[in-house]
N, C-alpha and C positions, 0 to 999 in steps of 0.2 A: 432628497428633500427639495419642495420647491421656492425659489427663489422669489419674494413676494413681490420683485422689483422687475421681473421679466414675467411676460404674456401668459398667458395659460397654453398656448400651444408650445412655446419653447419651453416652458417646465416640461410637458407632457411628454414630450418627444427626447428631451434629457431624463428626465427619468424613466421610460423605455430603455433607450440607450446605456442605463447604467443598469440596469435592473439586471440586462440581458448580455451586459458584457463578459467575454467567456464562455457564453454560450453561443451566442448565435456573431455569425461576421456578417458586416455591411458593405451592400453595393450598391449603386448607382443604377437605376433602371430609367433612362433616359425617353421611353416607349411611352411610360406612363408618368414620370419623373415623381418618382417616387422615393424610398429606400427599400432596399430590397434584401432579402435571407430566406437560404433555404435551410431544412434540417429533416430528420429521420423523423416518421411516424411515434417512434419509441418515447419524443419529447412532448408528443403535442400537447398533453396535458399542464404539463409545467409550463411550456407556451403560452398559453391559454389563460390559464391564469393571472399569467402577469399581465396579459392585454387588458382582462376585464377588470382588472385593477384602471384599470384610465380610460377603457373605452368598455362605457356601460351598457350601450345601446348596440344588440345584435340583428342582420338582416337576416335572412336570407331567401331566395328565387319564389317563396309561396306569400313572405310577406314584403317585402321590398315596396310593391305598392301601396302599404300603408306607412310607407315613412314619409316625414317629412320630405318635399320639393329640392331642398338642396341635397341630401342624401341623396334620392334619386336618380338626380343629375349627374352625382361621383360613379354610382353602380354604371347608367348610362356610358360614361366617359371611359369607364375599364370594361364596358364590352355587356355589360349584363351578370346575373348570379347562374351558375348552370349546378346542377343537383354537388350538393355537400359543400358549395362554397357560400362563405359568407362574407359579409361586410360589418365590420365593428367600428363604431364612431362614440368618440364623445359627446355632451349635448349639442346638439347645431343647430343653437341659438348665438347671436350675433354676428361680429363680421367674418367667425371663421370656425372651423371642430377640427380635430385628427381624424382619419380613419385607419383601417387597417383592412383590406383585403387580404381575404383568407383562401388560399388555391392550396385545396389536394392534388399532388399529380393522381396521373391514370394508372401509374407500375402500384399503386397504394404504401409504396413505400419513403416516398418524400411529401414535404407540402413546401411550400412557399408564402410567404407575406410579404403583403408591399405597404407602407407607411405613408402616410404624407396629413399634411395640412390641408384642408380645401378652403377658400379664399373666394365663397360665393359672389363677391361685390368688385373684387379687385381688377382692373383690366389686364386682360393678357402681356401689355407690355411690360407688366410685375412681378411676370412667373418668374424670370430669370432670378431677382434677387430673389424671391423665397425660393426658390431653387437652394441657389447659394447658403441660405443660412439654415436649409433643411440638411444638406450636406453635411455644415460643419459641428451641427448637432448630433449626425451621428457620425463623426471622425472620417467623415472619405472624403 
């Protein structure tokens, strides 16, 4: 449940983290500084769901360039969408949204997500702390 007294991204990112607790483990991907879990094919459904519960808004590689500038930016910054991967974000209006990159591996037997806030306005000497409190949101 969210806490009316903390940001809409720290609710969003705590209730992920609880939603999916038990299910999925959290790691640190320092590459893209993100949160990171992998899991079997067999889940992705239930996955899935719980994301679109908090991130309404789906890309992916044919529409990407009709999203919003800041979206864009995130796709940009994680390389691009290449076929079957997507990018899910909350509304990204104001100074910040969640996303969620969605990576199938190639064996089609695993996928991957990677989590984070994007902080279109903030300067990079900021990453660090939300770094940090993107961490302790989900327990690494």
């Amino acid at each position: 449940m969210s806490d009316p007294g903390k940001s809409e991204i720290e609710n969003g990112c705590k209730d992920l983290q609880k939603a999916f607790q038990g299910i999925l483990s959290w790691k640190w991907d320092g590459r893209f500084e993100t949160v990171l879990a992998e899991f079997g094919v067999k889940k992705k459904d239930q996955i899935r769901a719980v994301l679109q519960g908090t991130l309404r808004n789906s890309w992916e590689g044919s529409s990407i360039g009709k999203a919003p500038a800041p979206v864009q930016s995130v796709s940009g910054r994680l390389g691009g969408l290449r076929p079957g991967q997507l990018l899910m974000t909350s509304e990204p209006q104001g100074d910040a949204f969640l996303f969620c990159a969605w990576w199938p591996w190639g064996d089609e037997k695993t996928i991957s997500i990677r989590i984070a806030p994007a902080y279109p306005n903030v300067p990079p000497a900021e990453r660090a702390e939300h770094a940090g409190q993107l961490k302790s949101w989900f327990g690494i």
